[in-house]
Structures are given as structure tokens and as C-alpha cells.
C-alpha positions, 0 to 999 in steps of 0.5 A, a space after each residue: 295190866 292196870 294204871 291206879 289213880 290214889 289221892 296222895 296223902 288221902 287219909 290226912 286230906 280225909 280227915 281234915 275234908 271230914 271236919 270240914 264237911 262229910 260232902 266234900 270227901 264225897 265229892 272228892 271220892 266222886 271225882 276220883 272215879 270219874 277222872 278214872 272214867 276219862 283215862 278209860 276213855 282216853 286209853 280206849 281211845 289209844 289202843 291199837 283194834 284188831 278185834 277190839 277185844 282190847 278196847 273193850 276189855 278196858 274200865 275204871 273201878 272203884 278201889 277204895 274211897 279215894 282211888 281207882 283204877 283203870 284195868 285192861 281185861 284182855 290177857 295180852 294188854 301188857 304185851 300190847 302196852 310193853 311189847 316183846 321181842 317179836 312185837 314193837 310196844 304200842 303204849 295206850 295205858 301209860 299215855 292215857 294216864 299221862 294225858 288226863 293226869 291234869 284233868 283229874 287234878 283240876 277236877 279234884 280241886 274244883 270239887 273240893 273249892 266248890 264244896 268248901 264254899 257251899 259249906 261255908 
């Protein structure tokens, strides 16, 4: 089970950010995992604990230059997430992701003004 975060259009924004500034991109691809890093958190937050082997088992990775990923390790999160048809579902993953989707693109957004005026 996992939720991806990707900068749509990233190899466009890449290379015009590269031109522009070798900084920027980066700053880019560092606010790209850290608005993983808040979905995890916001996921942790949200996931039912029985033993906690769940929570625990959620993280946020780097995937590429301009993605991550938010995965939950334990075997039955998409069970937990989704349910079956004995268990109701108890979503953590998709509302996590929902919750924090504005807070990544305003972090995305600041870095890049921010670097664009310390380049300028």
C-alpha cells in the first residue's frame, strides 16, 4: 500500500528550473520529500493501533528527483485501508493525502519564489 507524490510536468519544470538555477531544482526535490514526510506523519496520525505494527511500518521515500512516496510496510495496510468483507475499511493513506496535498504545493511553491529571488 502506498500513496506517490510526483510533480506533474517535472521533466519540463526540471529543465526550465535548470537554467534558471541548479538550486532551485533542488530546492524543489527537498520539498518534494518533506511534503512526503508530512503525509507520513499525517497517515501516522490516522491509522487505527492495535499493536502499532502499522503506524510503525509507515514512511516516506525518495523516489526519483521530483517524487516520493508514502508506503505502509505492514502486510495487511491495504486491508486496514480498503477493508474486506468481514471488516469495515478504516482509510489512513487516502485522507493523509488528501489533508496535506495543499501544504505540499505551497511548500513547493515557496521554495521555488524563494529561490528564484535569491537568484535573481
Amino acid at each position: 500500500m502506498s500513496v506517490t507524490i510526483e510533480v506533474q510536468g517535472a521533466s519540463r519544470l526540471q529543465s526550465l528550473l535548470g537554467r534558471l538555477s541548479g538550486r532551485i531544482a533542488a530546492a524543489v526535490a527537498e520539498e518534494t520529500l518533506a511534503g512526503a514526510e508530512a503525509v507520513a506523519r499525517e497517515a501516522k496520525a490516522l491509522a487505527p493501533v492495535d499493536t502499532g505494527r502499522l503506524r510503525a511500518s509507515i514512511e516516506a521515500l525518495r523516489e526519483g528527483r521530483t517524487s516520493a512516496v508514502v508506503v505502509a510496510r505492514a502486510p495487511y495496510a491495504a486491508f486496514v485501508e480498503y477493508g474486506t468483507r468481514r471488516m469495515a475499511a478504516q482509510p489512513f493513506m487516502r485522507p493523509a493525502a488528501q489533508r496535506a496535498r495543499a501544504e505540499v504545493a505551497a511548500r513547493i511553491g515557496e521554495a521555488v519564489r524563494r529561490e528564484t529571488r535569491a537568484a535573481a
